[in-house]
N, C-alpha and C positions, 0 to 999 in steps of 0.2 A: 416535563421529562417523559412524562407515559406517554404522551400523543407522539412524538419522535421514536421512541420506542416501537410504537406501532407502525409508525412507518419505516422502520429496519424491519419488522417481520412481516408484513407485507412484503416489502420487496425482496428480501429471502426465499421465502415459499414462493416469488413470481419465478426467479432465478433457480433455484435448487431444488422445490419441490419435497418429498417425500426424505431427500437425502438429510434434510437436516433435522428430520427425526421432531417428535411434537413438539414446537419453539412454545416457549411461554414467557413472557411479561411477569415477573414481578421482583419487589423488593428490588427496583430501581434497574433489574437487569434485563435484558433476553436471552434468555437462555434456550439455546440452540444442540442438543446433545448427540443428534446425529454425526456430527462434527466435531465434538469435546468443547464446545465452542460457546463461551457468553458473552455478551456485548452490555457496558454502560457510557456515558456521556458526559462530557462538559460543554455546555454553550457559550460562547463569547459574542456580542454583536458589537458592532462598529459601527462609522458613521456611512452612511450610505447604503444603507438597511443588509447589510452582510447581513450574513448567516456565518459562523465560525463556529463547527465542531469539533472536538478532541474526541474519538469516539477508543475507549479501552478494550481492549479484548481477553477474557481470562480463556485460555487453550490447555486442556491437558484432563488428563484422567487420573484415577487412583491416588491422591493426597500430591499427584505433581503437576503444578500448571505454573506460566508463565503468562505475566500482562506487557502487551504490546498494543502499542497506540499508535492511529491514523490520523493525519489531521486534512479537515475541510473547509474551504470555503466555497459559501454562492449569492446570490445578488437577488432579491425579488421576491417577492410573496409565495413563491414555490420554492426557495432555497433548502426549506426542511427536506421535501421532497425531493428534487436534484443530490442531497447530497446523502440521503437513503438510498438511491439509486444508482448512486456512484459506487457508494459502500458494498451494494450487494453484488455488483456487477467487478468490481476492482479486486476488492480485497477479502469477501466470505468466499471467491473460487479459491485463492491463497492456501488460508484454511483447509477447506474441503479436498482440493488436491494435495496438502502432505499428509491429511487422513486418509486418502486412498491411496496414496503412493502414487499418483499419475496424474499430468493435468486433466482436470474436468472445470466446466462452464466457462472455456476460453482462456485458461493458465496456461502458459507452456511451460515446461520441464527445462534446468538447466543444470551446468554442469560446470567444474571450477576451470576444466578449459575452453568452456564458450563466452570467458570474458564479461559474463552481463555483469558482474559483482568479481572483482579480484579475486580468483581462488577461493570463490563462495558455491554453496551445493543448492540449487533452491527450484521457487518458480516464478514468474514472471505474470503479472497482470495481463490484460489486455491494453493498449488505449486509449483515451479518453478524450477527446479533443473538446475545446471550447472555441466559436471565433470562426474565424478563416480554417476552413480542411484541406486548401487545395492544394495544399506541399505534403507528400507522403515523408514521415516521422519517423517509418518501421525501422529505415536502419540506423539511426543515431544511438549512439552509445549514450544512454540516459544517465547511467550513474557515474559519469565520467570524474564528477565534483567531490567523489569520495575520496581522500587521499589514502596512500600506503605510507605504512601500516594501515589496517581497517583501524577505527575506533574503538576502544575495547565496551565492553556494557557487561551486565548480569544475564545469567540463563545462556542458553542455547540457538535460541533464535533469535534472528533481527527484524525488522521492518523496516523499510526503504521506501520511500517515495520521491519518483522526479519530478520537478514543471520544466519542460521547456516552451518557451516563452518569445514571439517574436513583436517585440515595440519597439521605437522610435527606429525603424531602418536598422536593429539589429539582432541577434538572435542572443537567450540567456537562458543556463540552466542552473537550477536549484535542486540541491539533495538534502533533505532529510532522514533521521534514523531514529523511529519511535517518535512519532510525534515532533518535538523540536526540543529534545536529546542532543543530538547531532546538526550542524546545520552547514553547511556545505553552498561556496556559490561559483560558478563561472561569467564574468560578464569584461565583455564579449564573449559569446561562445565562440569558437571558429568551429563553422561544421558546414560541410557543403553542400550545402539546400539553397535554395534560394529565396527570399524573403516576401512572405506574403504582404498583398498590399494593404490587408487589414490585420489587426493586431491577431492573434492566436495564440491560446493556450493549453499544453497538453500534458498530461500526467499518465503516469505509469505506475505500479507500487513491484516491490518484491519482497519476498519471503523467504528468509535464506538461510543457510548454517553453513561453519566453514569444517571440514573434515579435517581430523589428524594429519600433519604434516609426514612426508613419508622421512624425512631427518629428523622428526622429534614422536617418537613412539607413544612415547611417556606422557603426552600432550592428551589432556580430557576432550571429548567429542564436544566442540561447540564453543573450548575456551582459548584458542590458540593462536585471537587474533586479537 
């Protein structure tokens, strides 16, 4: 567990640098303060030497914090690796951008009428492809797989993460929220890309909360979905 760990603060400090304030290793966490931000783990491995992490996040300051979890998989003797580097590249900008109010290290800012999340307030990862790149992903609507009503959950914030996925000649997306809390599929996807010749997979994460409804006043920030 420490060597994984180390490899989340490594790749933190390669990504964010200074902003995440002096990270420390211990008593199973990283704790990251620049951010409000600690990180711990569960490892799963399969057959075909995955890598399968559940990586926890405690976010919050002053006696309030909230845990939200990311989930990873990767393939190969550098998997630990890859998916440290996914994490701090994915989902610690997440973090760091609604600690600063604006995206930074590649987040971008959204809004409940830009559609990435139903009437969700957040930010958007960058990302990440696995596989074949040669189909541009930007504009697919990655969480299309969540249905309305949102899911309800605890706390204020959610986690979300897409795969879209293109095998056997057709394209499929997958949503989760918190880890696999939530689990969400479309298969077939219908979306107008055209299908690469080799398999590709790509992920995105978000980080969101849904604002008071302007018909329900009464509605607590963050519980109204």
């Amino acid at each position: 567990m420490s060597t994984f760990l180390a490899l989340l603060q490594s790749a933190a400090v390669h990504v964010a640098g200074d902003e995440i304030g002096k990270s420390v290793v211990a008593n199973d966490k990283l704790c990251l303060p620049g951010v409000f931000l600690s990180a711990f783990f569960q490892q799963y491995e399969a057959p075909g030497t995955q890598f399968h992490a559940h990586i926890s996040m405690d976010f919050g300051s002053g006696g309030h914090s909230e845990t939200l979890t990311a989930c990873f998989a990767a393939f190969g003797d550098d998997a630990p690796t890859q998916i440290a580097s996914r994490w701090a590249r994915q989902v610690l900008p997440l973090f760091a951008s609604l600690r600063a109010a604006r995206g930074v290290h590649g987040a971008q800012h959204f809004e409940p009428d830009d559609e990435v999340v139903s009437g969700a307030h957040g930010f958007l990862s960058p990302i990440w492809t696995v596989g074949d790149s040669s189909v541009d992903v930007a504009g697919v609507p990655f969480f299309a797989a969540i249905p309305q009503p949102h899911p309800t959950g605890t706390g204020t914030l959610r986690l979300a993460k897409a795969t879209l996925a293109a095998t056997d000649g057709r394209w499929h997306l997958s949503n989760e929220i918190n880890g696999h809390e939530h689990g969400f599929r479309i298969d077939p996807f219908d979306v107008s890309l055209p299908i690469p010749s080799k398999p590709s997979i790509s992920t995105v994460f978000a980080l969101y909360f849904f604002p008071p409804r302007a018909d329900d006043p009464s509605a607590e920030h963050g519980h109204v979905r």
